[in-house]
C-alpha positions in Angstrom: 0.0 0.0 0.0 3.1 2.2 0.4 4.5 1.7 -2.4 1.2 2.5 -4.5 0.5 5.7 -2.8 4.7 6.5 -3.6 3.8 5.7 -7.0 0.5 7.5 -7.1 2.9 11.0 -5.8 5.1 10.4 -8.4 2.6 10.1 -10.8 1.0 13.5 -9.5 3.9 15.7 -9.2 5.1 14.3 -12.7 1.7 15.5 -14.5 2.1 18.4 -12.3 5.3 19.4 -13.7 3.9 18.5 -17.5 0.8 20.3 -17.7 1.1 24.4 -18.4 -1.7 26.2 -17.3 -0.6 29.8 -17.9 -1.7 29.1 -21.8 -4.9 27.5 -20.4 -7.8 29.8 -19.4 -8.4 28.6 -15.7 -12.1 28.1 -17.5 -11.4 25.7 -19.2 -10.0 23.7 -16.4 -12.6 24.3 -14.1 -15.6 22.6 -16.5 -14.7 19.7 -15.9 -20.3 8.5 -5.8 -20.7 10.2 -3.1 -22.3 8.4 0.5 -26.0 9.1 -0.5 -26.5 9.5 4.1 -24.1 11.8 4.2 -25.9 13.7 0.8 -28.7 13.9 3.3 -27.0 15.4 6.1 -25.4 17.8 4.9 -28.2 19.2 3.3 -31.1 18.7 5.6 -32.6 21.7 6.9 -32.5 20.8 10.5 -28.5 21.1 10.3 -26.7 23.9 9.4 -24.3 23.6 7.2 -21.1 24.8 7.6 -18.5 25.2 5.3 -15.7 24.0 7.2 -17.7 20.1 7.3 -18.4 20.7 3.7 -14.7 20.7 2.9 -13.9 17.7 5.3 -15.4 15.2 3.3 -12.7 13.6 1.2 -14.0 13.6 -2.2 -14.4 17.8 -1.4 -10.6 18.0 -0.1 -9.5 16.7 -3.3 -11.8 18.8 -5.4 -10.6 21.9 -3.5 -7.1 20.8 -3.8 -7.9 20.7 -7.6 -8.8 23.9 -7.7 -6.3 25.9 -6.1 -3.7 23.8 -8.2 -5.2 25.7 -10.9 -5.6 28.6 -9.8 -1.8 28.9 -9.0 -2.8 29.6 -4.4 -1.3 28.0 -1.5 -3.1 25.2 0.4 -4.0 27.3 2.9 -6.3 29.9 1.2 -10.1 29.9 2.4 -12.3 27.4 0.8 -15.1 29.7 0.5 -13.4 32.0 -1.8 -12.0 29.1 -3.6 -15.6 28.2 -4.2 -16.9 31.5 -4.8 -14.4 32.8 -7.5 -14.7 29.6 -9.3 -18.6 29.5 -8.7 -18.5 25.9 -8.0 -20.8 24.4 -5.6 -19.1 21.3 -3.3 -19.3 18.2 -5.4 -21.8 17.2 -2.8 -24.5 19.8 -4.1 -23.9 18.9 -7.5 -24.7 15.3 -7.4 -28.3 16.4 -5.7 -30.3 15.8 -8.8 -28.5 12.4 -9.8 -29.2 11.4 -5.9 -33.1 13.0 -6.5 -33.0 11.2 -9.9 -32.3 7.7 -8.3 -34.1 7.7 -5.1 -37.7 8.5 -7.6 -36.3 5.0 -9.6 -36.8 3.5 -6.6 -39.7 3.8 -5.2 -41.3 3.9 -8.5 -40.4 0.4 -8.8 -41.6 -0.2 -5.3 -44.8 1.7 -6.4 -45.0 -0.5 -8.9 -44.0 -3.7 -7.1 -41.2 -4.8 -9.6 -40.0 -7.9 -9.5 -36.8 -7.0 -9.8 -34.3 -7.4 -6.6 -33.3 -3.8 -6.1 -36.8 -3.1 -5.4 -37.3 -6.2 -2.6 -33.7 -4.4 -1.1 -35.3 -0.9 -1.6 -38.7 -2.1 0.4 -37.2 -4.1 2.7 -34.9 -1.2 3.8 -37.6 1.2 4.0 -39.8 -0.6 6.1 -37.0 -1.2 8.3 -36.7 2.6 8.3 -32.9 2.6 8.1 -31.1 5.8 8.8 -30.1 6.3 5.6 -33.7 6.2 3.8 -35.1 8.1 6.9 -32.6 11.1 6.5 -32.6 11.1 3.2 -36.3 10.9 2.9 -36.8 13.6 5.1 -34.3 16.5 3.5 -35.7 15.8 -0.1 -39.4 16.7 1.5 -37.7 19.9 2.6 -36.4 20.4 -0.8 -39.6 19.8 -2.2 -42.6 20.5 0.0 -44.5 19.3 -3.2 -43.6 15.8 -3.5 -46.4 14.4 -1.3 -48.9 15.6 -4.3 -46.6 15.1 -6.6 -45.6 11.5 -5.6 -42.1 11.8 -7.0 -39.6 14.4 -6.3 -38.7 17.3 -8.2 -35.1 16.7 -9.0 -34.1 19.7 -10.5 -35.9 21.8 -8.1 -33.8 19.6 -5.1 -31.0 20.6 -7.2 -31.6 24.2 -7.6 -33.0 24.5 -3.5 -29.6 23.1 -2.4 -27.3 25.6 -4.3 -29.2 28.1 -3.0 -29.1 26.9 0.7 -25.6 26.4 0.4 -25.0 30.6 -0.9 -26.8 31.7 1.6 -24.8 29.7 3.9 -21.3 31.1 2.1 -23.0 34.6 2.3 -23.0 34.5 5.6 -19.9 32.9 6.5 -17.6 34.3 4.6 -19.1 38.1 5.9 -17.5 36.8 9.6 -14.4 35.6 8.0 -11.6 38.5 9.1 -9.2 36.9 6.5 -11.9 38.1 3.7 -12.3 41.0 4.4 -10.6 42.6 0.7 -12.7 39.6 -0.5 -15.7 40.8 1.1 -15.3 44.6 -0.1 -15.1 43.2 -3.9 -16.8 40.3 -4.1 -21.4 40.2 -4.7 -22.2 37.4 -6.1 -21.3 33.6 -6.0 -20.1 33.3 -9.9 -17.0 32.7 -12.3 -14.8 35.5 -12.3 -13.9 37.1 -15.2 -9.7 37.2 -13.9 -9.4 33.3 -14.8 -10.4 33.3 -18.3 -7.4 35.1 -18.7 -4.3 33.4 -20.2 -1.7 36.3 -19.8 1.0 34.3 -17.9 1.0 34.6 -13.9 -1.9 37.2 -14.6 -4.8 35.1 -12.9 -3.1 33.8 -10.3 -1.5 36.9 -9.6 -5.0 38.4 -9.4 -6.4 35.8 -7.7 -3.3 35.7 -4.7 -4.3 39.2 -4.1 -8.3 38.8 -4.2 -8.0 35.9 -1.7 -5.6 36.9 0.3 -3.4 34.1 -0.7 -0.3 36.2 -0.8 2.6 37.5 1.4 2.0 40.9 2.9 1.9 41.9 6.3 -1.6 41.8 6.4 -1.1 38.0 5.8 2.2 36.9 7.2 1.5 38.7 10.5 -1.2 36.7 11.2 0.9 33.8 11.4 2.8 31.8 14.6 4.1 34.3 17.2 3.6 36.9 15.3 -0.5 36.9 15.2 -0.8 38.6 18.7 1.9 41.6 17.7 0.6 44.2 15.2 3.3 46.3 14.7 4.0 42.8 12.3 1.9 43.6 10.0 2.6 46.9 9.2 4.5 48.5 5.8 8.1 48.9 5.9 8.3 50.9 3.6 5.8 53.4 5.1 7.0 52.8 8.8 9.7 52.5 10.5 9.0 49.5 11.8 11.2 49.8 15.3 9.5 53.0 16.4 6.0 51.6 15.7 7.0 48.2 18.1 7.2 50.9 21.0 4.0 53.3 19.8 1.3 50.8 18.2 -0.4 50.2 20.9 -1.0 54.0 22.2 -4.3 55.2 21.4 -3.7 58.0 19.4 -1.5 56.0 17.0 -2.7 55.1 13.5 -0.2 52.9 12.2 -0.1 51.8 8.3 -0.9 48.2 7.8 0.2 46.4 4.2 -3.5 45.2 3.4 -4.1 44.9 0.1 -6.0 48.1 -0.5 -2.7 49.8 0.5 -0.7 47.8 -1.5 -3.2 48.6 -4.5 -4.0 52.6 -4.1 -1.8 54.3 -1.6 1.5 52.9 -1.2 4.3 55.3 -2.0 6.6 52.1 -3.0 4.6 51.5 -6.2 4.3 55.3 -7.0 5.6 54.8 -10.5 3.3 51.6 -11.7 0.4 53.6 -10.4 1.3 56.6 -12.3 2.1 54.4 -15.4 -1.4 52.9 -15.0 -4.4 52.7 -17.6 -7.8 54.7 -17.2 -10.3 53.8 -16.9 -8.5 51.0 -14.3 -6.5 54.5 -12.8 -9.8 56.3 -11.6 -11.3 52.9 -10.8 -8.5 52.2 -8.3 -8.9 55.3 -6.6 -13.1 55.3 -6.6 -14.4 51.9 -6.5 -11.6 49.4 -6.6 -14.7 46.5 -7.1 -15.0 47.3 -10.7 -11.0 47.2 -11.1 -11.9 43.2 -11.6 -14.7 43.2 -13.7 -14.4 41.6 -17.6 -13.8 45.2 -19.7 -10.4 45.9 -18.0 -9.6 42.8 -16.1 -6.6 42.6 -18.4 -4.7 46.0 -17.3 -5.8 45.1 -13.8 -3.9 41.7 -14.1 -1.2 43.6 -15.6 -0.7 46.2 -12.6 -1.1 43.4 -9.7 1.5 41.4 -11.7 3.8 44.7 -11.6 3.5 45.5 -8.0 4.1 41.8 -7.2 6.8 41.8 -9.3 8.2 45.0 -7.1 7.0 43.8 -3.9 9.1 39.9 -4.5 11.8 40.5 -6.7 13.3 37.2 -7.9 16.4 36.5 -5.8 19.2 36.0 -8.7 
């Protein structure tokens, strides 16, 4: 078994090194059985939902580990932004409607009184009232208050009922998430984002470090170890000197400058010359309402200028 998984790494790393996905939109990439209980539980309406057991299921950890492959982020960058800049529901909301579609097979040939053995399994497990038809059972009747008229379940109402429960529930939690909170000031709606149809080279992921959070300003590296409970760790050095603050962030009349990204984007006097270089309508955009820097009609330059002041910020050690 060790030896399989070794080869299974291999195997991995190897395509991971083949395949180039800077001439690939992230689009493209991204169009691409789960425990029919655990289907149920997830998406009953007694239980909320929280993302965090969403992405512990196993088949989810690999799809999310899929996804930031592509788009170019570290491990550690928050699933619900992973989720809502690809606008991909878990894989767990998505096979809804083939769950919906198979459960109605089966007790229409137990409506039916088939012959056929499924249908003996089906009937003998539902009068035994197993905890997997009894969940399962119950959180499609929430889906579909209907079905009791309707005899058979909707399936592509179930479907459309639990990508909506699950928005709401990323609505909310990502709004609490501290480590979102650029996300939070550019981001509406749960949908594909225009930044990974690009195929400039570096240019998505670039964008896409910087929308998430995924990168390594102060804002982000402060939080980590030892570091999380002193402030004066995340502020600019270039804007502060850093020793002086150590002794004076804490005093109440202090306002020190902190390297978040809208900073690193608008005000920092380090990137004076790439701002001053930079496009309109993306210029007045950055300085007015730095949401519609990422939207389709000048994602382009906007990749362009985060690339720059990346570039600037992490210069390649030689």
């Amino acid at each position: 078994m060790s030896l399989l998984r070794q080869k299974a790494l291999r195997a991995y790393f190897g395509l991971k090194r083949e395949v180039d996905f800077y001439n690939i939109p992230k689009t493209a990439v991204l169009k691409q059985g789960l425990n029919v209980k655990e289907i149920a539980l997830l998406l009953n309406r007694d239980n909320h939902v929280h993302l965090s057991k969403l992405a512990a299921d196993p088949i989810e950890r690999f799809h999310l580990s899929v996804l930031k492959w592509t788009l170019g982020v570290n491990k550690g960058t928050s699933n619900a932004a992973i989720w809502g800049d690809c606008g991909r529901t878990p894989l767990v909301i998505r096979y809804v409607k083939q769950v919906t579609v198979f459960f109605n097979g089966l007790c229409r040939l137990d409506r039916e009184e088939s012959p056929a053995l499924v249908r003996h399994a089906f009937a003998k497990q539902k009068n035994l009232n197993l905890d997997w038809f009894n969940v399962l059972s119950t959180t499609l009747n929430s889906l579909d208050e209907n079905r009791h008229e309707q005899q058979f379940v909707n399936a592509t109402l179930c479907q459309n009922r639990a990508k909506d429960r699950f928005i709401s529930v990323w609505q909310s939690e990502r709004q609490h998430n501290r480590k979102l909170r650029f996300y939070n000031e550019i981001k509406d709606t749960f949908e594909l984002e225009p930044y990974l149809a690009l195929t400039t080279k570096g240019g998505s992921t670039c964008v896409g470090k910087i929308r998430m959070s995924a990168h390594k300003l102060k804002i982000e590296t402060g939080r980590y170890g030892n570091r999380s409970e002193n402030s004066a760790d995340r502020l600019c050095d270039f804007c502060c000197d850093i020793a002086t603050m150590e002794l004076m962030v804490h005093l109440p009349d202090v306002d020190p400058i902190v390297e978040d990204e809208t900073h690193f984007l608008r005000t920092c006097p380090r990137y004076h010359t790439s701002r001053t270089n930079l496009q309109d309508p993306v210029k007045s955009l950055l300085m007015y309402d730095i949401k519609a820097m990422f939207g389709p009609e000048v994602i382009q330059e906007t990749a362009r200028y985060i690339k720059e002041l990346l570039r600037t910020r992490f210069p390649r050690k030689t």
